[in-house]
N, C-alpha and C positions, 0 to 999 in steps of 0.2 A: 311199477305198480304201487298206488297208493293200500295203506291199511283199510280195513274193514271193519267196521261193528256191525253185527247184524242183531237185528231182535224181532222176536216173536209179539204180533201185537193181537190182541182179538176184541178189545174193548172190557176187557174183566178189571176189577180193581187192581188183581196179583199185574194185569201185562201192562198197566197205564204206570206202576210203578217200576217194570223192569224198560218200559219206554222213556222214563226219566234218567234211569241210569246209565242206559244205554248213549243218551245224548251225553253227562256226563262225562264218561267212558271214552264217547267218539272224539269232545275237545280235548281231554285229556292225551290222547292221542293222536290227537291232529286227522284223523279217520275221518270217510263217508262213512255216514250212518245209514245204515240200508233197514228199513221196518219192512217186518213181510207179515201180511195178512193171509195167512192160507186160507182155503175153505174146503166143502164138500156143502152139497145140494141137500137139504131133507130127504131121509131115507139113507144116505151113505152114496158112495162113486157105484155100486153095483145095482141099486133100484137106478140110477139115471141111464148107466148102460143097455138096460134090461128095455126101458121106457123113456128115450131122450126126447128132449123137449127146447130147443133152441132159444125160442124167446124166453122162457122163464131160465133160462141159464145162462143169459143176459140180463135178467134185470135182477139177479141174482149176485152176479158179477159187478152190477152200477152196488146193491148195496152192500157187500163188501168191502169196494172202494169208498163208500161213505163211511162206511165203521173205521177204516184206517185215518180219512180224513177228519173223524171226531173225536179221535182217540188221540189224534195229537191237540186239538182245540183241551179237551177236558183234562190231558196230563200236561200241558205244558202253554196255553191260552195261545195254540197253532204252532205249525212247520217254524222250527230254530233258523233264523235268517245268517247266524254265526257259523255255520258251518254245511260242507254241503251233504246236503239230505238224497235219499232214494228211497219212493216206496213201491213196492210191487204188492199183487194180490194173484198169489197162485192155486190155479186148482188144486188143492189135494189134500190131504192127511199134515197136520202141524208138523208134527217129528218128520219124518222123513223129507217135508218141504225146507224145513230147515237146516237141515245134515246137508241134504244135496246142494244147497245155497251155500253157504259157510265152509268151502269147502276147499281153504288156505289155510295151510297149520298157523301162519299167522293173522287170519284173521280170529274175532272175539265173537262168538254168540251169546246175546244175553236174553234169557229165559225167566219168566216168574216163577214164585215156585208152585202156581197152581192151589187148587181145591181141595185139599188132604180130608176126607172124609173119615168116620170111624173106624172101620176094618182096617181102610189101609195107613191110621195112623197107628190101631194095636199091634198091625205085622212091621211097621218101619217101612213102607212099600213107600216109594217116590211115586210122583203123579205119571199117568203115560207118558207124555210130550218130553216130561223132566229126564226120566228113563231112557227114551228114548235118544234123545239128544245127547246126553251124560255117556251112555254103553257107543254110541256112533261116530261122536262127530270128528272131522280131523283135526279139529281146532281147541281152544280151550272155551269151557262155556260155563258161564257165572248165571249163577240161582240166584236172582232176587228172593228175599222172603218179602212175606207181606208187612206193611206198613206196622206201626203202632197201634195207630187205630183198626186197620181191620182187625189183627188178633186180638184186640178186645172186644170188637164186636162177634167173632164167633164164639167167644166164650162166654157169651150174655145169652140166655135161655130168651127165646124168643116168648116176650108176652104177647099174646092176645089179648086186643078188647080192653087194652091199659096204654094210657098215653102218658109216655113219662114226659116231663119238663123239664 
């Protein structure tokens, strides 16, 4: 069995950054890199249960696969021809899509760290997916943090109606 790096991608800045490392990661260990786009339909997996709808949960599925496919174009100017790649887009919830994937003590999940909001940067609370992943997985799983730049972009009060240069 070859090694594993798996990584969570969804097109946010935190996962185009935990997509780069992840490639990293996979040549540093000779590894497939497997990126998983998970999803859920608007409304959550229980409004589609409730009211399923075939075609739009096909062309829901085609854009998914698009996000995973621009999310390597915009973190890495496309699919790494250096080593081999795997990407999947599964129905469901990130955390638990990525637990149950990653699911070799030696393979590697790499995770961003997510959207830390106010409340749950005053309680010290990890992002869900982060949590999630961190409390489950069998494997060991690395938290990108956010770049340089983002963190100074969330700390810059958002002006209105001012255009800096």
């Amino acid at each position: 069995m070859s090694a594993r790096v798996f990584v969570g991608v969804h097109g946010s800045l935190g996962s185009l950054q935990a997509l780069r490392r992840a490639v990293t990661e996979a040549r540093e260990r000779q590894a497939v890199l497997v990126a998983v786009l998970a999803w859920t339909p608007p409304g959550g997996e229980a409004a589609y249960r409730r009211a399923p709808c075939p075609p739009l949960h096909m062309v829901q599925r085609e854009h998914a696969e698009q996000r995973l496919t621009d999310a390597f174009g915009a973190a890495l100017g496309g699919v790494p021809t250096d080593l081999p790649v795997e990407t999947r887009v599964v129905f469901g919830p990130p955390g638990p899509v990525l637990v149950s994937l990653a699911d070799r003590p030696d393979d590697l999940l790499v995770v961003g760290s997510g959207r830390i909001g106010v409340l749950r940067r005053a309680f010290g609370l990890q992002p869900p997916v982060v949590r999630h992943c961190s409390l489950r997985a069998a494997c060991p799983v690395l938290v990108v943090p956010p770049s340089a730049l983002v963190r100074d972009l969330r700390r810059r009060p958002l002006q209105r109606g001012k255009a800096s240069v």
